[in-house]
N, C-alpha and C positions, 0 to 999 in steps of 0.2 A: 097343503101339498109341500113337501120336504124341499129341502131347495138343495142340491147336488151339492157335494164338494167338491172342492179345486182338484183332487186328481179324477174326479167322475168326470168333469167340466172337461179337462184336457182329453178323455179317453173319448169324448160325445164330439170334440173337437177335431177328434183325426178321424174318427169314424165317420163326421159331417164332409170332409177335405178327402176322403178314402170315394165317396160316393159321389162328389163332385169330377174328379177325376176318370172316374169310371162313367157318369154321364156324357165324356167327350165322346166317345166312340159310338154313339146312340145316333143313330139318323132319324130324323122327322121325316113322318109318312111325308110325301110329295115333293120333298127334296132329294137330289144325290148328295150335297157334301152332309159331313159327321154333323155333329153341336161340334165339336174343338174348330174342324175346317171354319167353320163358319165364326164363329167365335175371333178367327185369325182375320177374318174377312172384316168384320164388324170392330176392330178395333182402333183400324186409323180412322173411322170415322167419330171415337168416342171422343169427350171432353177434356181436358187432362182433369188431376186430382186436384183440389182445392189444396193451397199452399198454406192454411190455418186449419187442424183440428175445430171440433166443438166439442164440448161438452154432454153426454148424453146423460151423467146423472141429474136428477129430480131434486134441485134446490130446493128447501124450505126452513121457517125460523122460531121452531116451535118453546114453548116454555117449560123448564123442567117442572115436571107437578113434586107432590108431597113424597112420593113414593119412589122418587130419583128416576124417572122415564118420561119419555119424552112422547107425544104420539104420532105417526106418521101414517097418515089416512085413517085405516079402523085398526092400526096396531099400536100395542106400544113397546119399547126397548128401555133399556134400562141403560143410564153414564152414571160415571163418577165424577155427577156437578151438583153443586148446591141449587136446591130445589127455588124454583121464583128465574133462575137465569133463562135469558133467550140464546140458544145455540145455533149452531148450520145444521142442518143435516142434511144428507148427501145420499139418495135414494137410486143405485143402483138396480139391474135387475138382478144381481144375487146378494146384493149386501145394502146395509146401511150404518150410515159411517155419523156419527158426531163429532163434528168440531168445534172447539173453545178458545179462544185466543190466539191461534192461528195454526193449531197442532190437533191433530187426531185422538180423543180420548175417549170413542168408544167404536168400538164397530162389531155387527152383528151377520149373521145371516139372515135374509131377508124371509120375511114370514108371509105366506102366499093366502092363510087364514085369514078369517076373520073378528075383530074384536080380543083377539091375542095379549097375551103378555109374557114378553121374552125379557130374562132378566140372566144375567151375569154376575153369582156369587162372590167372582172378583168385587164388583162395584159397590159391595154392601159391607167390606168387612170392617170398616174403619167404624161402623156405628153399631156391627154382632160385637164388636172389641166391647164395649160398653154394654152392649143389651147382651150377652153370649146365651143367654135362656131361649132368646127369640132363633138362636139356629137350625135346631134340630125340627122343628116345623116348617122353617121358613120355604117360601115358593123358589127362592133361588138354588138351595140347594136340591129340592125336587128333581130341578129341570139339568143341574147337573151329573145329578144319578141317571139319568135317562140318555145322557148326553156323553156318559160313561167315563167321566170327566173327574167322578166321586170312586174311584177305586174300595174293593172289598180292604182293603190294608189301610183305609181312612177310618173306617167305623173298627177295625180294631185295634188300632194307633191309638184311639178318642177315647174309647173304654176303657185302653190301659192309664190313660190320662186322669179319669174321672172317678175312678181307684184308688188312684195316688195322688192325686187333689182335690177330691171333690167333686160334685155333677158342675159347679158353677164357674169354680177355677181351670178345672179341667178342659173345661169345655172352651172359656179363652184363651189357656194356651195351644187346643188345636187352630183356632183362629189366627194368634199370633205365627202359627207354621203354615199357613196358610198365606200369611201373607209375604213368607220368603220368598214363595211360587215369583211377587212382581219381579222379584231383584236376578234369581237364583234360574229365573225355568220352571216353567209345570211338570216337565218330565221330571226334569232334577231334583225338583222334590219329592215327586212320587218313589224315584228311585233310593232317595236317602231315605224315605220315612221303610221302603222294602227292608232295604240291607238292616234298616236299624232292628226290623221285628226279624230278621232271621240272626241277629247276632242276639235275638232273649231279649232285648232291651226295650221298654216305653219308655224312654227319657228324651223329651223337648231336647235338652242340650246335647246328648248324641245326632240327631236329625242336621242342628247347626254344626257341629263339627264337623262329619263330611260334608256337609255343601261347601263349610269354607276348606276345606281340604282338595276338595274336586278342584276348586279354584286357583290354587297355590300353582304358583308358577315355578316348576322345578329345570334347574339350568342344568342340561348334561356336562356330566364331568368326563375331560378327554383321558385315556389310556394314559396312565404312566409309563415309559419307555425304564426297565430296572436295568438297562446300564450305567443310567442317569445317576440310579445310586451312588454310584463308586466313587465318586468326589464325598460322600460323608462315613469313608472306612476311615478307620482309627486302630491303631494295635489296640492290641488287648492289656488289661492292665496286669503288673507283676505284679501280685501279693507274696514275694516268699521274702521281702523286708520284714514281713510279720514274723516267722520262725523265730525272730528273734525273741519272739514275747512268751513263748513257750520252754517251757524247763524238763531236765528229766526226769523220765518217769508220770509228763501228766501234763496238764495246763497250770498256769500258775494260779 
């Protein structure tokens, strides 16, 4: 079962709060007041709210395996931790979150499956850097093709890459552009790697220039006022001291 996204979630959210609302004005058989009336009745009799939160995520402290994932019940997720470490993980009902050291370093949507493996191509590329052969198979970029994540302007960005480098060099420099995604934005790189195929170009080092170009912090410059000029007039210079160097009939 898919697990919604944050703007499904909040659309499921007003429409749950739209329907609660509307159950005020509902009367139960064998009552006269509404649900709201009574509602208003029933509330100085309530408890107050507890002055401390809990926690309702699913604590546990699983060990990363061989294949950088973690498992959580019969699923498993994938972090960027060295495999043998024991983590947190944080078992929401729509996410799960691994923490390392006291910071968030991976989090997922939560898989309602069973026996699953959910992996993030992010978490793998430090070791496709070194293996780049294992990409083009791999189960993480699968699941990012499906997750639409893998843009048709990725497989042809790579191609032009593996062209003009090689199937093996090639193929780690689209990894290397891959991993500007951490610093730069996902979006921001899909959108530089766009502009770079619609300006003719597969060059790695086009793709880095706009991102760091996007970045550059441009200071507006204020209006020049051209009265301001007039403190830098100067006459004009006299050149007729020269006539003198001229003779008749010609130049000298």
């Amino acid at each position: 079962m898919p697990v919604p996204r944050a703007r499904d979630l909040a659309e499921l959210n007003a429409q749950l709060l739209q329907g609660c609302q509307d159950d005020e004005s509902r009367t139960v058989a064998g009552h006269g007041a509404t649900v709201g009336a009574g509602m208003v009745l029933e509330r100085e009799h309530l408890l107050p709210l507890a002055e401390e939160g809990f926690d309702l995520a699913e604590v546990s402290f699983p060990t990363v395996n061989t294949l950088g994932c973690v498992k959580v019940r019969t699923n498993s997720y994938s972090c960027p931790v060295r495999a043998g470490t024991v983590v947190e993980v944080r078992l929401s009902a729509a996410t799960v979150e691994v923490w390392h050291q006291g910071r968030c370093v991976s989090q997922h949507q939560r898989c309602y499956g069973r026996y699953q493996e959910v992996m993030d191509l992010e978490h793998y590329l430090d070791v496709l850097e070194h293996k780049p052969g294992a990409l083009a198979g791999s189960k993480p970029l699968e699941q990012w093709r499906k997750l639409g994540r893998w843009p048709a302007s990725y497989d042809l960005f790579w191609q032009g890459l593996m062209e003009r480098h090689g199937k093996q060099e090639g193929t780690r420099e689209m990894i290397l552009l891959l991993k500007l995604g951490r610093t730069h934005g996902e979006q921001q790189l899909q959108g530089a790697i766009k502009a770079t195929l619609a300006l003719g170009c597969q060059d790695s080092a086009a793709v880095r220039h706009l991102l760091a170009a996007a970045q550059l912090e441009r200071t507006p410059v204020a209006p020049l006022q051209l009265g301001l000029l007039a403190r830098f007039d100067r006459p004009l210079p006299r050149v007729t001291d020269y006539d003198r160097l001229l003779v008749r009939g010609g130049h000298r």
